[in-house]
PyMOL commands that place a pseudoatom at each C-alpha (Angstrom):
pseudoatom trace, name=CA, resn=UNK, resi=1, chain=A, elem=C, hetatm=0, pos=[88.567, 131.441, 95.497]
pseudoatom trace, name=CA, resn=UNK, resi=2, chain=A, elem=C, hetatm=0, pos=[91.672, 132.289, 97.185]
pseudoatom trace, name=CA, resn=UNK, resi=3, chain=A, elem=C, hetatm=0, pos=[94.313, 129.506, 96.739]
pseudoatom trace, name=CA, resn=UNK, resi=4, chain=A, elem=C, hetatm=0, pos=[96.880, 128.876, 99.498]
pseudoatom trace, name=CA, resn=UNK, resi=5, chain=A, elem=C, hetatm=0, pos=[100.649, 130.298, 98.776]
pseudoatom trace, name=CA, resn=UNK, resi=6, chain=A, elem=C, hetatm=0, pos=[102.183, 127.802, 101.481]
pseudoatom trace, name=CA, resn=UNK, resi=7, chain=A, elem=C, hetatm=0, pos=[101.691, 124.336, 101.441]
pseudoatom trace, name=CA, resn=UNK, resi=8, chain=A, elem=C, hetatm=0, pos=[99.807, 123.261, 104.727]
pseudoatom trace, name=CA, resn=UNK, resi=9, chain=A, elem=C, hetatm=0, pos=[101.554, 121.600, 107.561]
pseudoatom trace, name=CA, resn=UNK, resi=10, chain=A, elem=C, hetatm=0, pos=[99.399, 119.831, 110.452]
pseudoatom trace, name=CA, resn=UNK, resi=11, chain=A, elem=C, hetatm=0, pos=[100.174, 120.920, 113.736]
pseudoatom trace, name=CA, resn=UNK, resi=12, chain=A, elem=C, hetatm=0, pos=[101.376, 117.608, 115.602]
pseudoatom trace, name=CA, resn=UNK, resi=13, chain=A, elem=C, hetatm=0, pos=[100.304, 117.481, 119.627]
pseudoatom trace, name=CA, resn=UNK, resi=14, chain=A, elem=C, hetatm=0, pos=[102.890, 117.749, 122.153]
pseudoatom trace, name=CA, resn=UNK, resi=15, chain=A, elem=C, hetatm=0, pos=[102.633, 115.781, 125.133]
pseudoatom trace, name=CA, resn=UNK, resi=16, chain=A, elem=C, hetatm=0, pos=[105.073, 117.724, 127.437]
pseudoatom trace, name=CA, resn=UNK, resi=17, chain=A, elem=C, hetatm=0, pos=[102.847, 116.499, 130.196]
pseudoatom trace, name=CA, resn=UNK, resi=18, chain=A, elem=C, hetatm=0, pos=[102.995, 112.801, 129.817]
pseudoatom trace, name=CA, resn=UNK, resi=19, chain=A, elem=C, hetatm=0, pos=[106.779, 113.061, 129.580]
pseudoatom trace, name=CA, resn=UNK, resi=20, chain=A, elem=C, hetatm=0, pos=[107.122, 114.906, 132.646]
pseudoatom trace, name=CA, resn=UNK, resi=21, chain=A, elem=C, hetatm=0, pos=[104.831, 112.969, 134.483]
pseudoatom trace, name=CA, resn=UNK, resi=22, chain=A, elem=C, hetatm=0, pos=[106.960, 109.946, 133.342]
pseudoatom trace, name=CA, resn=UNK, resi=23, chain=A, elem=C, hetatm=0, pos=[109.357, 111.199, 135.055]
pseudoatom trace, name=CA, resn=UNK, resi=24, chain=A, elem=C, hetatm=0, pos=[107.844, 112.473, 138.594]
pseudoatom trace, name=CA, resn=UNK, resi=25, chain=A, elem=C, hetatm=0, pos=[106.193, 108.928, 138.098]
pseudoatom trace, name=CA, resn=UNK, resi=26, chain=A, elem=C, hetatm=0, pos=[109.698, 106.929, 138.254]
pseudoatom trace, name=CA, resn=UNK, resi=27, chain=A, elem=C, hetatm=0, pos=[111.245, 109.669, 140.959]
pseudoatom trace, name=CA, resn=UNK, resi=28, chain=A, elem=C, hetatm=0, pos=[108.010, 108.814, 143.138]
pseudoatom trace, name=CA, resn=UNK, resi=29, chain=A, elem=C, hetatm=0, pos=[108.501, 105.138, 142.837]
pseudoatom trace, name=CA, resn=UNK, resi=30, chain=A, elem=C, hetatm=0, pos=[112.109, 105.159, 143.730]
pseudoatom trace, name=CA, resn=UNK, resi=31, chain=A, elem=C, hetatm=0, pos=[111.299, 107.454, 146.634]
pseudoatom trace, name=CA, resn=UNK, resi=32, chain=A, elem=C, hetatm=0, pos=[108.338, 105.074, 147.712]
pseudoatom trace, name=CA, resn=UNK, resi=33, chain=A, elem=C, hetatm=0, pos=[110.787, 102.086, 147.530]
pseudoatom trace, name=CA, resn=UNK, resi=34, chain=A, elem=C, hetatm=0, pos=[113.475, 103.606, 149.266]
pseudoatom trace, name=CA, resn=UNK, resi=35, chain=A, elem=C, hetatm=0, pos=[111.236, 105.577, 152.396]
pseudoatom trace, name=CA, resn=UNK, resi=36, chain=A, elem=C, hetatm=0, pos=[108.534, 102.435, 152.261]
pseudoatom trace, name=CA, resn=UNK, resi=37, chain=A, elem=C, hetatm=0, pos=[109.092, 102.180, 156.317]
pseudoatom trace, name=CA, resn=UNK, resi=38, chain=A, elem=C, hetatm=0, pos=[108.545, 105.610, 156.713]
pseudoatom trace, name=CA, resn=UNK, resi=39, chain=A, elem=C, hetatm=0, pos=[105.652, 106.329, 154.498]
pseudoatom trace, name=CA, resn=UNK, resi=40, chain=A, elem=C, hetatm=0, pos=[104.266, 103.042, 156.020]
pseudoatom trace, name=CA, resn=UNK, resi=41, chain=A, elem=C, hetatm=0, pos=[103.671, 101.413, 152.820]
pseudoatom trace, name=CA, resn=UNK, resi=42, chain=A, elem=C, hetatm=0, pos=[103.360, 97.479, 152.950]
pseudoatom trace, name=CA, resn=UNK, resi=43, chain=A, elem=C, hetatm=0, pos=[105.617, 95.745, 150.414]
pseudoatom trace, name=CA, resn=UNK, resi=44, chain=A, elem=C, hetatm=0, pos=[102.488, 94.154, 148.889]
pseudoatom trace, name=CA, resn=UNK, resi=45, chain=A, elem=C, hetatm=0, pos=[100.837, 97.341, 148.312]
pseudoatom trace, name=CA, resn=UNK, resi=46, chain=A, elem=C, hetatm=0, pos=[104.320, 98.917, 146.945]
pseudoatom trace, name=CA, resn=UNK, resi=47, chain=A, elem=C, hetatm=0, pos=[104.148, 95.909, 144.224]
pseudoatom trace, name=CA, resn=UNK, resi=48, chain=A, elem=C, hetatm=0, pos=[100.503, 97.109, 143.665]
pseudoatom trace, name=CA, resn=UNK, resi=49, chain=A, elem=C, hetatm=0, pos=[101.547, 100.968, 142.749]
pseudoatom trace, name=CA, resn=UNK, resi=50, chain=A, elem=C, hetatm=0, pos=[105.144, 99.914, 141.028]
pseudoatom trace, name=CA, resn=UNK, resi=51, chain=A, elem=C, hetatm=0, pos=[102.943, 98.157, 138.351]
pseudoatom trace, name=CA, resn=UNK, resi=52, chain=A, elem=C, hetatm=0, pos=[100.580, 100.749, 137.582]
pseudoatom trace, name=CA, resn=UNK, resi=53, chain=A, elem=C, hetatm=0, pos=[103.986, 102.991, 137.569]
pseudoatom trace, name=CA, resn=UNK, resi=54, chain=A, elem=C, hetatm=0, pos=[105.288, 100.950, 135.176]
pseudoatom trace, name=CA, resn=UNK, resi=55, chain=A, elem=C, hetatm=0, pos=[102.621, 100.600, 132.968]
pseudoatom trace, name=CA, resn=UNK, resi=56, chain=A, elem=C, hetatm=0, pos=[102.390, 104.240, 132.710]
pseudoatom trace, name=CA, resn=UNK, resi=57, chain=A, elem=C, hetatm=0, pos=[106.097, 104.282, 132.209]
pseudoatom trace, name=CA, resn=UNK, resi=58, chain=A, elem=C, hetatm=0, pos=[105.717, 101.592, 129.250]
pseudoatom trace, name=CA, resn=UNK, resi=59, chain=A, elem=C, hetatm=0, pos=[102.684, 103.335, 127.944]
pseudoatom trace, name=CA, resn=UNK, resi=60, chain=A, elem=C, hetatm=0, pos=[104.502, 106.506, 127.470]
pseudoatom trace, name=CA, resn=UNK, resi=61, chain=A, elem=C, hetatm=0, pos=[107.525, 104.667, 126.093]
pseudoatom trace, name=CA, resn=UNK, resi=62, chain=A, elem=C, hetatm=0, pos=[105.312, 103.565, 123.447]
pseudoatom trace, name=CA, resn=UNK, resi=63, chain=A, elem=C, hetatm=0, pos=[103.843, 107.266, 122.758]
pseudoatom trace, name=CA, resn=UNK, resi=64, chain=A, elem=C, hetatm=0, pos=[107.190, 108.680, 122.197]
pseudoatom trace, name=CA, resn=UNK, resi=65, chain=A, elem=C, hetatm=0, pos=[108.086, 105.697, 119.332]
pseudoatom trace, name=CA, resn=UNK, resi=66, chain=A, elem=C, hetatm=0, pos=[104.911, 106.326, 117.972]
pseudoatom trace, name=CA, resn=UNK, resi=67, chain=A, elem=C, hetatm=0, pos=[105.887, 110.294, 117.781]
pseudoatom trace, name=CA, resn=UNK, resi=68, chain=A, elem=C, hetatm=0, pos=[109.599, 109.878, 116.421]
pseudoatom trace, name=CA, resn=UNK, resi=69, chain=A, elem=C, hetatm=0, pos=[107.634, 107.110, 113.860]
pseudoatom trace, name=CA, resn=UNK, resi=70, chain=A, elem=C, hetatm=0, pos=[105.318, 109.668, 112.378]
pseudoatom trace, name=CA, resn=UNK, resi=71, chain=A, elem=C, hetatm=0, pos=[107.846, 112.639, 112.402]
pseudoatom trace, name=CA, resn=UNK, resi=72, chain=A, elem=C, hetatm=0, pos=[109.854, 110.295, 110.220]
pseudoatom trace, name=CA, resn=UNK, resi=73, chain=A, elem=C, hetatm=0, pos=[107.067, 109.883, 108.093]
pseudoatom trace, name=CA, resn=UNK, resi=74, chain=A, elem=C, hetatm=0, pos=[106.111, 113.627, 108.029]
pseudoatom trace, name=CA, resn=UNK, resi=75, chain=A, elem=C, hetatm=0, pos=[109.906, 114.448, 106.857]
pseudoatom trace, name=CA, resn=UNK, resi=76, chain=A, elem=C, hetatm=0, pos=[109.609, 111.862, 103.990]
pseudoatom trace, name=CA, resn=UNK, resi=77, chain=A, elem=C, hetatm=0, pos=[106.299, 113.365, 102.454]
pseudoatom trace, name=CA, resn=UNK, resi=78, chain=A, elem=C, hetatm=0, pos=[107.409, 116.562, 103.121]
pseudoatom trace, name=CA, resn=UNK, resi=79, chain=A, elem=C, hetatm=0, pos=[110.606, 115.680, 100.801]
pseudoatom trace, name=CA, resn=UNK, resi=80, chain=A, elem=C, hetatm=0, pos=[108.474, 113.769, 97.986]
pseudoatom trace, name=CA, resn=UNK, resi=81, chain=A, elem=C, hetatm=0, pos=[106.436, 116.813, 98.247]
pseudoatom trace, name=CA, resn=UNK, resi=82, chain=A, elem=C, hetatm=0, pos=[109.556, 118.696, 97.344]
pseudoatom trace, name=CA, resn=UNK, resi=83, chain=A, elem=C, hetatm=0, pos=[110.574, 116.382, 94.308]
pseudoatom trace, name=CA, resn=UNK, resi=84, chain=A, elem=C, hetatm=0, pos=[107.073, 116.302, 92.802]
pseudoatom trace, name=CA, resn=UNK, resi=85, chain=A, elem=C, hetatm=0, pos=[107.131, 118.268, 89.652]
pseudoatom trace, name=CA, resn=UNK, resi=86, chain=A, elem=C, hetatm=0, pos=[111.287, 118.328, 89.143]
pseudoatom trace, name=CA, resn=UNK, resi=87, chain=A, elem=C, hetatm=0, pos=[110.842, 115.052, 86.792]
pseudoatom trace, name=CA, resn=UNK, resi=88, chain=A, elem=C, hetatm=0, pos=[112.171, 115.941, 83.153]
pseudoatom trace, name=CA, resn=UNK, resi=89, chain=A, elem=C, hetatm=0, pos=[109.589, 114.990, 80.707]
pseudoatom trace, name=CA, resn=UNK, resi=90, chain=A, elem=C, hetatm=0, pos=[111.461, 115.462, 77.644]
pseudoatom trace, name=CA, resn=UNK, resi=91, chain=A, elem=C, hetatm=0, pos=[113.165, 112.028, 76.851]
pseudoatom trace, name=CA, resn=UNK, resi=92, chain=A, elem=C, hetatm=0, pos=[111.283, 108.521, 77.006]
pseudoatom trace, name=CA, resn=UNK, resi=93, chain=A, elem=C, hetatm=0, pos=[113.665, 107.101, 79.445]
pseudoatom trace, name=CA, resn=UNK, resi=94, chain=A, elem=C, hetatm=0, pos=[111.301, 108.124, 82.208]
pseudoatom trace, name=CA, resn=UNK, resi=95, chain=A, elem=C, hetatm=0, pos=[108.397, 106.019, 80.609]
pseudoatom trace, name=CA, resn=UNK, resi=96, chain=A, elem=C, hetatm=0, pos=[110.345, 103.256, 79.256]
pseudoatom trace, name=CA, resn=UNK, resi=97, chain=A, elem=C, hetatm=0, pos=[112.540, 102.724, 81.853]
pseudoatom trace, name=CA, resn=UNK, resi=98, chain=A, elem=C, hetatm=0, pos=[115.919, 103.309, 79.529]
pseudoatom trace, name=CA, resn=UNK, resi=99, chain=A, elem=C, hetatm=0, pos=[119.039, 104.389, 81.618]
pseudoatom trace, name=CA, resn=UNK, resi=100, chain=A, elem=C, hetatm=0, pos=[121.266, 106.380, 79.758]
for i in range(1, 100): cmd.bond("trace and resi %d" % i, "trace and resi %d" % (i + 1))
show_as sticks, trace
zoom trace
């Protein structure tokens, strides 16, 4: 059996889409709000479409915390990864606790 030379990283998703879509999500909104008497749009219905907006806004909001959480977590296993084996052994203070 062949044993791995790197250590294995998981590919994380990207969601390029869902950010840009935030975005052509808000732009759309402020151009609905702005051109409402033009595109016809009855302020009732406007209220209607700003809160789905939003709640796609928020929901993506909460995607990209989510992301920056877990990179943050990948970076600190990736650096106890890196410390695991550099412990020195030879004294007792690591099993005793004794600071010298």
């Amino acid at each position: 059996m062949k044993l791995r030379q790197s250590r294995y990283v998981p590919k994380r998703n990207r969601y390029t889409l869902l950010k840009v879509l935030d975005i052509v999500m808000l732009a759309a909104l402020a151009v609905m709000w702005l051109g409402r008497e033009k595109l016809g749009i009855a302020f009732p219905d406007l209220l209607i479409i700003s809160g789905f907006l939003l709640l796609g806004a928020v929901l993506a909001a909460f995607n990209r915390r989510k992301d920056k959480e877990l990179r943050v977590e990948d970076e600190f296993l990736e650096k106890m990864r890196d410390e695991i084996g550099k412990e020195n052994y030879s004294d007792t203070s690591f099993f005793f606790g004794n600071d010298k």
